[in-house]
Residue, then its C-alpha position, 0 to 999 in steps of 0.5 A: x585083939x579086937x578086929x575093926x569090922x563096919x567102922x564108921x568113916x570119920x574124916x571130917x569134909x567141910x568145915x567151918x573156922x571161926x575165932x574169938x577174943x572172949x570165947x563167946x563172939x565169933x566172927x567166921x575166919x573160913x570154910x574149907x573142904x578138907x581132903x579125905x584122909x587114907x587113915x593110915x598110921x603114915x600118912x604125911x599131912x593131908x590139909x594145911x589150911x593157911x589164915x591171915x593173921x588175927x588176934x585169937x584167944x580161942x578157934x572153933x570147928x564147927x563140922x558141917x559134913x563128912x566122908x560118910x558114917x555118923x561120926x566125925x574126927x580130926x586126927x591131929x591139928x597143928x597151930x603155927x605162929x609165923x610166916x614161914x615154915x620149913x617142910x610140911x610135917 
């Protein structure tokens, strides 16, 4: 086992989202700053970002700064269709 010493942060903190018909013209749908996640393998969710409805064929993230270190990450993103949804997941 190789142990995790010094590890970059990788929380992703403010992010921009833009979406596109064609994949070449993106129009910004929205900024957002996201919560620092804990990085535990249990957490529940940390951010649900909700958009108004728009006809999309592709979304970009475009990172624009993060909770420290040089990297960046998302752990998991979850698209969902519709106006409700149950509990959080």
């Amino acid at each position: 086992m190789i142990p995790l010493v010094d590890v970059d942060p990788l929380g992703v903190k403010d992010l921009k989202i833009s979406y596109s018909l064609n994949g070449k013209d993106y129009s910004l749908l929205k900024e957002v700053t996201l919560n620092k996640a804990s990085g535990s393998n249990n957490e529940k969710v940390s951010n649900i970002i909700e958009i108004d409805n728009v006809n999309a064929q592709f979304i970009k993230f475009e990172f624009l700064s993060n909770y420290g270190g040089k990297t960046y990450g998302l752990s998991e993103v979850r698209f969902i269709n519709g106006t409700k949804f149950g509990k959080a997941f």
